[in-house]
VEXFI-464697 format. One record per residue (C-alpha): x, y, z; residue in one letter. Coordinates in steps of 0.5 Angstrom, whole numbers, plus 500, padded with zeros to 3 digits. Layout:
N
{x: X	y: Y	z: Z	residu: A}
...
This chain:
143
{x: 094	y: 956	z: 165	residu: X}
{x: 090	y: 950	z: 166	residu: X}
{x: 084	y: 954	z: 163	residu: X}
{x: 088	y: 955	z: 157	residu: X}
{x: 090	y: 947	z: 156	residu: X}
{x: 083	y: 946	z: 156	residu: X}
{x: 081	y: 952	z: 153	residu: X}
{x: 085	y: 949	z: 147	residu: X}
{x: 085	y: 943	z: 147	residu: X}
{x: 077	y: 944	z: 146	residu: X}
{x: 077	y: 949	z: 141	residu: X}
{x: 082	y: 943	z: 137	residu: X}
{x: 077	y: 938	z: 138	residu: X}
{x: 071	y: 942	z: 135	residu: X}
{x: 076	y: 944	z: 129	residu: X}
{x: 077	y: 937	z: 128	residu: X}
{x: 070	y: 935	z: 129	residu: X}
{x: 067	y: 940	z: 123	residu: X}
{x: 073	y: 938	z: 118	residu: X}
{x: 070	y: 930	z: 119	residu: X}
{x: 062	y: 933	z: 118	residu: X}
{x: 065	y: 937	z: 112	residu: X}
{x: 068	y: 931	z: 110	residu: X}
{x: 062	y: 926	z: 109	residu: X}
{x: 057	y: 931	z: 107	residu: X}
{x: 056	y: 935	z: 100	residu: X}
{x: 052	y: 941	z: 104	residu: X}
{x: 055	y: 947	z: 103	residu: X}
{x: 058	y: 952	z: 098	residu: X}
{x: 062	y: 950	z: 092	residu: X}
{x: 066	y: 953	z: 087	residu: X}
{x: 065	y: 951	z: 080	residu: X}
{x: 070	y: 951	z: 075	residu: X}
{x: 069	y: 952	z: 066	residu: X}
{x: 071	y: 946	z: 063	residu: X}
{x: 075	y: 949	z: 058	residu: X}
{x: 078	y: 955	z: 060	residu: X}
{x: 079	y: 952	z: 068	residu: X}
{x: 076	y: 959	z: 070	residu: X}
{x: 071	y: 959	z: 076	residu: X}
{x: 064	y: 959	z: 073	residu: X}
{x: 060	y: 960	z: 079	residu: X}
{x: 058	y: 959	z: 086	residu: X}
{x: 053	y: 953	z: 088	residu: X}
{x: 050	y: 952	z: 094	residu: X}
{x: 048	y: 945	z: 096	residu: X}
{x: 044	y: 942	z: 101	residu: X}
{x: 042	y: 936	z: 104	residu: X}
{x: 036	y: 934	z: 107	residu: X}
{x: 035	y: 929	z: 112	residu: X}
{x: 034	y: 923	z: 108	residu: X}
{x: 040	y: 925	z: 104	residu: X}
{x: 038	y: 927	z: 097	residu: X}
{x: 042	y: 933	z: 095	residu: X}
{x: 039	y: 940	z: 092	residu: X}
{x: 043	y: 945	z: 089	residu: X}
{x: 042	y: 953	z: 087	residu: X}
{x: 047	y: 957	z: 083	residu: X}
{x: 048	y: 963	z: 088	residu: X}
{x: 053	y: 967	z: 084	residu: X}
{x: 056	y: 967	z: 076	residu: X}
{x: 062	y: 970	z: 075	residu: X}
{x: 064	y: 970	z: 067	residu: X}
{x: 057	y: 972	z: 066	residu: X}
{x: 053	y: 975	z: 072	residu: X}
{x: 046	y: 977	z: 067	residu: X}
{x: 046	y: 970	z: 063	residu: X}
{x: 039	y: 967	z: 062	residu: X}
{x: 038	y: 960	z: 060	residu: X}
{x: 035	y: 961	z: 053	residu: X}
{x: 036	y: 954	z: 052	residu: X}
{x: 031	y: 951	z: 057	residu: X}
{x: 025	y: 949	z: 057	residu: X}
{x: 019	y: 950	z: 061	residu: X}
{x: 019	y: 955	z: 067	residu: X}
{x: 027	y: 956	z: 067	residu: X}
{x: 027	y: 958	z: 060	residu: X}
{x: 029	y: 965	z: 059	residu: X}
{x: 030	y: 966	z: 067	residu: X}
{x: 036	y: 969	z: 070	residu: X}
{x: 042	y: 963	z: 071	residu: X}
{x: 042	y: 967	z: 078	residu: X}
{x: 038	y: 964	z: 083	residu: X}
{x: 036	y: 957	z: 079	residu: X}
{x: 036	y: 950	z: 082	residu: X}
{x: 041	y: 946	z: 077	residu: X}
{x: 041	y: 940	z: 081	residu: X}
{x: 035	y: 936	z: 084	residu: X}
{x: 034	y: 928	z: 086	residu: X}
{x: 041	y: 926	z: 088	residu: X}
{x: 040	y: 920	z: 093	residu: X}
{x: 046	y: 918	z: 098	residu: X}
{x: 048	y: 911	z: 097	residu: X}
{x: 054	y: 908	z: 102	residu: X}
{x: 059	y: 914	z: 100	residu: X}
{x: 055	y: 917	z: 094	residu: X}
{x: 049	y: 920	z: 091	residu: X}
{x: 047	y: 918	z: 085	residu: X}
{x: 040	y: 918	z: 081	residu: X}
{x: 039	y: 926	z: 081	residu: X}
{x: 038	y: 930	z: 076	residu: X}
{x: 044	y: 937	z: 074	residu: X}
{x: 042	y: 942	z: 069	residu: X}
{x: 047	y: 945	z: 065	residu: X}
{x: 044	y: 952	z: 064	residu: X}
{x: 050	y: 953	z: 057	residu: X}
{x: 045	y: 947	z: 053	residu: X}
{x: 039	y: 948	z: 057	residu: X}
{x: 040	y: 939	z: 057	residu: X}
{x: 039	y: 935	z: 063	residu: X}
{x: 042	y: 929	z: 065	residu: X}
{x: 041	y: 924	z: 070	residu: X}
{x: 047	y: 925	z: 076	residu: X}
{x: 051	y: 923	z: 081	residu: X}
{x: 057	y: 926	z: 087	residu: X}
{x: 062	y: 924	z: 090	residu: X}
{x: 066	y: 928	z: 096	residu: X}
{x: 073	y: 927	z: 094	residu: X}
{x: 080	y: 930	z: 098	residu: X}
{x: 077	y: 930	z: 104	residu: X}
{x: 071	y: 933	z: 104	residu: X}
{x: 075	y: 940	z: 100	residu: X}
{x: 072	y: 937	z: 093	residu: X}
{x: 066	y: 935	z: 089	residu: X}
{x: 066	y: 930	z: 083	residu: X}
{x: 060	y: 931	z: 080	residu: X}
{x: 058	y: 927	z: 073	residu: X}
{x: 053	y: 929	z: 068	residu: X}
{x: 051	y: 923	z: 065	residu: X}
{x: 046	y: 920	z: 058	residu: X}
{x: 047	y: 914	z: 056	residu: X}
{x: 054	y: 910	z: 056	residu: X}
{x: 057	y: 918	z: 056	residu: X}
{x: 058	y: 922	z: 062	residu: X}
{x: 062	y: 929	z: 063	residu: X}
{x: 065	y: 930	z: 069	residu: X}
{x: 066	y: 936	z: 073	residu: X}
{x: 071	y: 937	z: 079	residu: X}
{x: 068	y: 943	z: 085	residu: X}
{x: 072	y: 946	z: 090	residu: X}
{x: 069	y: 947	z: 096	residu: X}
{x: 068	y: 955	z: 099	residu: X}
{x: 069	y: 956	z: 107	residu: X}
């Protein structure tokens, strides 16, 4: 009886320890969601470096799974949205990570970016910025 006290009273603990790590770090798997028709868009998958900078990778589309980035420039232009990195350079600063860069595969446009873990970990705040002008997403973390 007492093995199992202890048993559960630890696997408690290592569910509490693992929803504080997923609270102060972006790494992990998120759900984007369409601006306009509150659709799930993609999967990104973010890792973190042990500096802190943030990179993320689109894994999975859901509303257009051949699209192409026909907008891009560069070496992303007419690659498959599938697979491309979209953000890059996000530097943690106190509670944030700012000072990056996020792709926007629809207009081929980038944009100086920055995150923010909200709800306790279970979302993103992802900003997109040009200028005084800014767009805001919000991504719901996937398990």
């Amino acid at each position: 009886m007492i093995r199992i006290a202890k048993a559960a009273c630890l696997a408690t603990a290592l569910g509490l320890v693992s929803q504080l790590a997923l609270a102060g770090s972006a790494a992990g798997l998120w759900k984007t969601i369409d601006d306009e028709t509150k659709q799930a868009k993609a999967l990104v998958q973010i890792n973190e470096a042990p500096n802190g900078e943030l990179t993320g990778k689109v894994i999975k589309l859901y509303l257009h799974p051949d699209a192409v980035c026909d907008k891009c420039d560069g070496a992303n232009k007419g690659k498959s949205v599938n697979g491309m990195q979209i953000l890059w350079g996000l530097k943690k600063s106190g509670e944030e990570w700012s000072d990056g860069q996020i792709l926007d595969p629809k207009s081929g446009k980038i944009y100086t970016s920055g995150a923010k873990l909200m709800d306790d970990g279970k979302k993103l705040r992802v900003r997109g910025y040009i200028g005084p002008f800014f767009r805001t997403q919000v991504w719901e973390r996937q398990q």
